[in-house]
N, C-alpha and C positions, 0 to 999 in steps of 0.2 A: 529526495530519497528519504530516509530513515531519519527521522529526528531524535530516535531516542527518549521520546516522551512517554515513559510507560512509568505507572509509577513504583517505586521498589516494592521487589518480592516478587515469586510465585504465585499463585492463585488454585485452588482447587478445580478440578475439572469440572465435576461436578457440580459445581455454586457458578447457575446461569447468572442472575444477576451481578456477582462481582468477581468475573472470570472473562477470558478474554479462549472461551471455549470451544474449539476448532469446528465443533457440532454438535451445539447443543439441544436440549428438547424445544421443541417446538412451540409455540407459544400463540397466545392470540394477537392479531394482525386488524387494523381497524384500514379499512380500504380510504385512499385518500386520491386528490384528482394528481396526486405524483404516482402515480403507478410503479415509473420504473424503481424508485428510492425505496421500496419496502419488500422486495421482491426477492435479497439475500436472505443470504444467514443471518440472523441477531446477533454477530459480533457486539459484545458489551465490554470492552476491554478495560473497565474502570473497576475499581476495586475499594475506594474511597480511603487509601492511604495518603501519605504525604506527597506529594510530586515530586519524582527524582528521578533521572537520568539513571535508566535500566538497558540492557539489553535484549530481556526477559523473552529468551527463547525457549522453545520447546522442541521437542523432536518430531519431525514429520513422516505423515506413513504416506511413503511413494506412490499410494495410490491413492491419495489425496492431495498430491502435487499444486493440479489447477481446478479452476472450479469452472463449472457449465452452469447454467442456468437459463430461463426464459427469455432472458431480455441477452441472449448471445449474438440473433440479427441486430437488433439494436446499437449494440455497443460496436458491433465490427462494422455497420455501415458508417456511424460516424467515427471512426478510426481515419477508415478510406475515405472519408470528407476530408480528414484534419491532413493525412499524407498526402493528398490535393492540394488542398488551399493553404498550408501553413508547415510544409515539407520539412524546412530545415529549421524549424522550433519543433519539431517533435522527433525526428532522427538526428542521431549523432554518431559519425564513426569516426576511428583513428584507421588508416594503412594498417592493415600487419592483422586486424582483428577477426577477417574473413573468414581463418581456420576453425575460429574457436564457437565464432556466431552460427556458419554452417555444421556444428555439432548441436550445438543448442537446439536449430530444426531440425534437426534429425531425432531430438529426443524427445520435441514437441508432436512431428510426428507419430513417434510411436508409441506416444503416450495416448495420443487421439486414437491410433488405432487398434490399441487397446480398450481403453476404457470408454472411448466416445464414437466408436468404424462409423455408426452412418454418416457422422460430419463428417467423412474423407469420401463420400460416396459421389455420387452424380455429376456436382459441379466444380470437383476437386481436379485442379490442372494441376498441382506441385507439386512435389519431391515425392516417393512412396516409402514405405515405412523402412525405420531404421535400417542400414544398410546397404542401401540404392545411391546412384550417383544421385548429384544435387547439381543443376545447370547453372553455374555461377556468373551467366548474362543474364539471368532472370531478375538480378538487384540484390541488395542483400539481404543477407541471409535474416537477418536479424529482425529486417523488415516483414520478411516474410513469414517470418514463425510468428511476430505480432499480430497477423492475419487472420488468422488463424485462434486465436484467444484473446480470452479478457484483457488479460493481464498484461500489465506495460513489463517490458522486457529490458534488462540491463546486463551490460556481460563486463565483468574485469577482471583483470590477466596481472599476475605478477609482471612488476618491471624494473629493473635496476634497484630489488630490494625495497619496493612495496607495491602495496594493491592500487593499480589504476582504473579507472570507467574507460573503457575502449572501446564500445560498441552500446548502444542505448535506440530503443525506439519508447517514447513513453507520450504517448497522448493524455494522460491522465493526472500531470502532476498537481501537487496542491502547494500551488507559490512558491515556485523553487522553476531555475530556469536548466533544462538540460544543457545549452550549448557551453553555458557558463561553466558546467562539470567536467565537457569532456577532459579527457585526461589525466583528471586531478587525481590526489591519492585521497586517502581516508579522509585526513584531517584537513584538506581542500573540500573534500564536497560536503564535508560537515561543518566546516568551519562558522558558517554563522547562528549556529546551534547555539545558544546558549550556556556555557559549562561542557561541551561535548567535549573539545579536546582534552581538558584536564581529569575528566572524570571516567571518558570511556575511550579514546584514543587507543591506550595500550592494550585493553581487552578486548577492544574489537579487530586489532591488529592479529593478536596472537589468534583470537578467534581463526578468520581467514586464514592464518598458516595452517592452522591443526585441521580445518573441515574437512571431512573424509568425503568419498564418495557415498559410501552407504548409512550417511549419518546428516542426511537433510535435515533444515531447522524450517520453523514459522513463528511470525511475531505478530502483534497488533498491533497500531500504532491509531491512536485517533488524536480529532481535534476540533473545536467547534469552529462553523464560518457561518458568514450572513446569506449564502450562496448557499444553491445544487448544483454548481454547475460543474463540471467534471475538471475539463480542460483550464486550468490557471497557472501557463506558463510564466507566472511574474510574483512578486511581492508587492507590487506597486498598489495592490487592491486592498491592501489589511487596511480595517479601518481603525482607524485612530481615537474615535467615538462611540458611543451608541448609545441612543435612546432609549426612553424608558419605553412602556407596553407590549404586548404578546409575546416574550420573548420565542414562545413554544410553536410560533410561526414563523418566527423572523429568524432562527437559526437552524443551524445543519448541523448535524452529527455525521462526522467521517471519518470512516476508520479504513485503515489500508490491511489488508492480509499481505501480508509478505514474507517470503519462502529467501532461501539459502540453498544452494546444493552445490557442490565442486563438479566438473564434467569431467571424465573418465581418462581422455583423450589429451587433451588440451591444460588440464590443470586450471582452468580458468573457474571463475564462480560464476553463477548465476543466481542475478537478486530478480525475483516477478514481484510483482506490486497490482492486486485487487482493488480496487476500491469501491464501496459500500458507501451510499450516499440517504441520509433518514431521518426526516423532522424532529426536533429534538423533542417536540412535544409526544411524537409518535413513540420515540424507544421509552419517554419515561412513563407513558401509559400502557407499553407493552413489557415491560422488565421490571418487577418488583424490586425495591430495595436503589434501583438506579439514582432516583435522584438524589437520594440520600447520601452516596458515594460520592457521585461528581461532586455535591454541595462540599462536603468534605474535604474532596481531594483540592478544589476549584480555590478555598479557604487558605493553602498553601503557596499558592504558585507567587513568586518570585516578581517584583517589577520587571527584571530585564527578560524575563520569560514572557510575560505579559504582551511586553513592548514588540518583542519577535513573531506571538502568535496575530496579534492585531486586536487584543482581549483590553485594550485598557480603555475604562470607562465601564467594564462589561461586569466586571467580577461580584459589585456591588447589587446591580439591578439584578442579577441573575441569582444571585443567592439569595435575593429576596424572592423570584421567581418560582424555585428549586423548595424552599421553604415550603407554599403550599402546597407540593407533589409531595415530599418527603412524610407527611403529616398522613397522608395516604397511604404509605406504603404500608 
C-alpha cells in the first residue's frame, strides 16, 4: 500500500514537471515497443526537494474518482488471469467485510454508470446501478467491483479503536504482499516503511477518523524498479545491486494514483490504487525539468530507505545518469 514516499510540501498544480498533477497538459509522447507503459497520464510526482515522509494529499473531484483508459481490456483480462491462477495472493477478505465491500460496488457501479454507461452495456451480468439488490453468491463483492476497473481495490473498517485492511482485491502490488496485511492496522501494514510509524503514524490515524464523505483525497506515490511488470506480490525481488549502463532502459518509473473516500453507509474507507508503469528514459525525455528533480531529490534519500526500496548500488550510477538529462533540460 502507500509508502509515504512523497517528498515534503505541496506542489503547484500547474508546474507539470515538478507536480504530482491530477491532469495535467499534455505533452509529447515518443512511441516505444511498451505500448501499454505510456498510454497514462504523465503523473510526475517529483518535485526535486529533500525526501521525506509526506502524506501529500489533495482533494478529489468525485468525478475523477477512477480512471478509464485504452489499455482497460488489457488490464482487466490479466486481473481475471491473476484471480485464476494466483486467487489467494491477490484477494484478501476478513468475515464481517461483505457489508462494507458490497457498498463499495455499488459505488463502483454507479460511478460507471455515470461517467463510463457503455462499459455496463452488453456484456455486463452484475449488480445494476446504485440501488439494486446485489446477489451475494456471486463472490465477493470486492472481487467483483475489481472487475470492473483498473484499480486495485482495498476497504478498511474501524475496529476496536483503529483502522483495519478487511477486504483487499490488488493485482497490482509493487513488493508488498497483501495476505501479510490482512487485518493489520495502520502501523502494521506500514510498518516496514522506513520512518513511517514515527513520522506519520499519528497523522495518518487522525486523517482516517476525520475523512468525510464529501471530502475524497488523491496522492502520488512513485518509485523506480528494474521491472514493468505490474504484479509483484513479494519483496524478495529488490535488487541489492546494479550495474553500470543504460540506466534509461534498464529502469521503470511507477507511480501509483491513489484515492481516499469514506463510504456513506458503512463508515468504512476506501484506498484504490492506479498504477502507471513508464521507462524512465521516456518521462525524462517527455517532462522538462524531471531529471533535474529526481537527481535532487535521489541525492537525499537515506541508506535505510535505499535499502527498503532495492536502490542501493543505484544512487550513484544513476546520478551520474540523470546528470546528462539534467544538462538538457
Amino acid at each position: 500500500m502507500a509508502d509515504g514516499s512523497v517528498p515534503r510540501g505541496r506542489v503547484p498544480w500547474n508546474n507539470l514537471h515538478r507536480s504530482c498533477c491530477a491532469f495535467p497538459r499534455a505533452v509529447r509522447r515518443r512511441r516505444t515497443r511498451h505500448d501499454r507503459v505510456v498510454t497514462g497520464p504523465p503523473y510526475v510526482p517529483v518535485d526535486g526537494r529533500p525526501w521525506h515522509l509526506s502524506m501529500g494529499l489533495h482533494r478529489l473531484d468525485p468525478d475523477r474518482w477512477l480512471e478509464v483508459d485504452g489499455q482497460r481490456e488489457s488490464d482487466l483480462r490479466r486481473k481475471a488471469r491473476l484471480l485464476d491462477e494466483a486467487h489467494d495472493t491477490v484477494v484478501a477478505t476478513l468475515p464481517g467485510s461483505e457489508r462494507a465491500s458490497a457498498e463499495l460496488l455499488r459505488l463502483v457501479v454507479g460511478y460507471l454508470s455515470t461517467h463510463h454507461a457503455a462499459l455496463l452495456g452488453g456484456d455486463w451480468q452484475g449488480p445494476g446501478p446504485v440501488g439494486t439488490v446485489i446477489d451475494a453468491t456471486a463472490g465477493h463483492a470486492v472481487v467483483t467491483a475489481s472487475l470492473l476497473v483498473q484499480e486495485d481495490l482495498c476497504v478498511l473498517e474501524h475496529d476496536d479503536g483503529t483502522w483495519r485492511l478487511t477486504a483487499a482485491c490488488v493485482c497490482f502490488p509493487s513488493r508488498w504482499s497483501l495476505t501479510e496485511k490482512l487485518g493489520q492496522s495502520l502501523d502494521g501494514i506500514h510498518g516496514p516503511v522506513p520512518g513511517f510509524n514515527a513520522a506519520l503514524l499519528g497523522p495518518a490515524t487522525t486523517f482516517f477518523d476525520r475523512l468525510t464523505v464529501d471530502r475524497p483525497v488523491w496522492r502520488a506515490n512513485w518509485t523506480l524498479l528494474e521491472t514493468d511488470e505490474l504484479h509483484l506480490p513479494t519483496a524478495s525481488g529488490r535488487l541489492a545491486g546494479w550495474s553500470e549502463g543504460d540506466l534509461g532502459s534498464s529502469l521503470w518509473f511507477r507511480v501509483e494514483r491513489q484515492t481516499l473516500r469514506r463510504l456513506p453507509l458503512s463508515g468504512a474507507v476506501v484506498f484504490t490504487i492506479r498504477t502507471y508503469v513508464r521507462p524512465l528514459r521516456d518521462v525524462a525525455d517527455t517532462s522538462p525539468g524531471f531529471a533535474l528533480a529526481l537527481r535532487d531529490t535521489m541525492r537525499t534519500v537515506t541508506p535505510d530507505v535505499a535499502a527498503y526500496k532495492g536502490w542501493v548500488g543505484l544512487l550513484e550510477p544513476l546520478d551520474r545518469w540523470l546528470a546528462t538529462w539534467s544538462h538538457d533540460d
